[in-house]
N, C-alpha and C positions, 0 to 999 in steps of 0.2 A: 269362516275361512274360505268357503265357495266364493265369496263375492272376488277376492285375493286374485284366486288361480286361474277365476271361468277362464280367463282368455288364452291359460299356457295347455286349458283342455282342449277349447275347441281350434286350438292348432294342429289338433289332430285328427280331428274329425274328417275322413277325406271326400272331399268333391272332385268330382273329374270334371276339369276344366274341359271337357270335348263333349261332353253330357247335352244331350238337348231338352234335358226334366231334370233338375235336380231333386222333386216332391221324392218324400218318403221319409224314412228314419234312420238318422245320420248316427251313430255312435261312437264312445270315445271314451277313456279315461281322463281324470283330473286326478294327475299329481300333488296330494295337497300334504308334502311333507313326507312323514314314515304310511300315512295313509294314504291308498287311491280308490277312487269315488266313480262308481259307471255314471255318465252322462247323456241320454238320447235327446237328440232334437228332431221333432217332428215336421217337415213343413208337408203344406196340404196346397191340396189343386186349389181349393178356394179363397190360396192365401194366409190361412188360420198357421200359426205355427205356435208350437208348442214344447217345454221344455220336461224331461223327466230325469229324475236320480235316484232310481230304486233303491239304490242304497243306503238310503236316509229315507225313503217309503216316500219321497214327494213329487207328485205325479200330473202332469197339468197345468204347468207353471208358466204361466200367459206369457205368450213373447211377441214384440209386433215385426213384422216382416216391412222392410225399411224397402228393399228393393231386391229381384231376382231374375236376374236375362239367364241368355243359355250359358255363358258361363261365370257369374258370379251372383252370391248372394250376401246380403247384408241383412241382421236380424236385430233388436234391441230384446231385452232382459230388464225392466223398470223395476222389477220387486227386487231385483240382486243387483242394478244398479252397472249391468253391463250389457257389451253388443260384442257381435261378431261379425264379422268380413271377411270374407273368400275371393280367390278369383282362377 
C-alpha cells in the first residue's frame, strides 16, 4: 500500500524553496486510507539519502538522490518503485 500513496506523503513533506541546504530529515505523514504511516527522508551532505517508516520498523531504505540545487530536490525510491520532486 506504501508503494500507492508515497507520492500523496511526500506532498507534504515541506521544503523551503528559499533554503540554501535542504540536507537533513524531512518528515511527513502517508495517508494511506483509515491508516497513516510517519515517513522520514533523510538527505545527506554527501549526497547519501535515505528513506525511514518507523511505523512499520523499516529503516534505511536506500533512495538515490537524482538532483538538489538551492531550491529543489529530486530523489528516486527503486525498492517502492517511486520518486519525489520538490521545488
Amino acid at each position: 500500500m506504501i508503494h500507492k500513496h508515497f507520492l500523496s506523503l511526500l506532498a507534504f513533506v515541506a521544503v523551503s524553496a528559499s533554503a540554501q541546504n535542504i540536507n537533513g530529515t524531512w518528515s511527513g505523514e502517508l495517508n494511506a486510507g483509515l491508516q497513516k504511516i510517519k515517513v522520514v527522508l533523510n538527505l545527506n551532505d554527501d549526497g547519501k539519502c535515505t528513506l525511514d517508516s518507523p511505523d512499520q520498523g523499516a529503516y534505511g531504505i536506500a533512495a538515490t538522490t537524482n538532483f538538489v540545487s538551492a531550491d529543489s530536490v529530486n530523489v528516486s525510491i527503486a525498492s517502492l518503485n517511486a520518486s519525489y520532486a520538490a521545488r
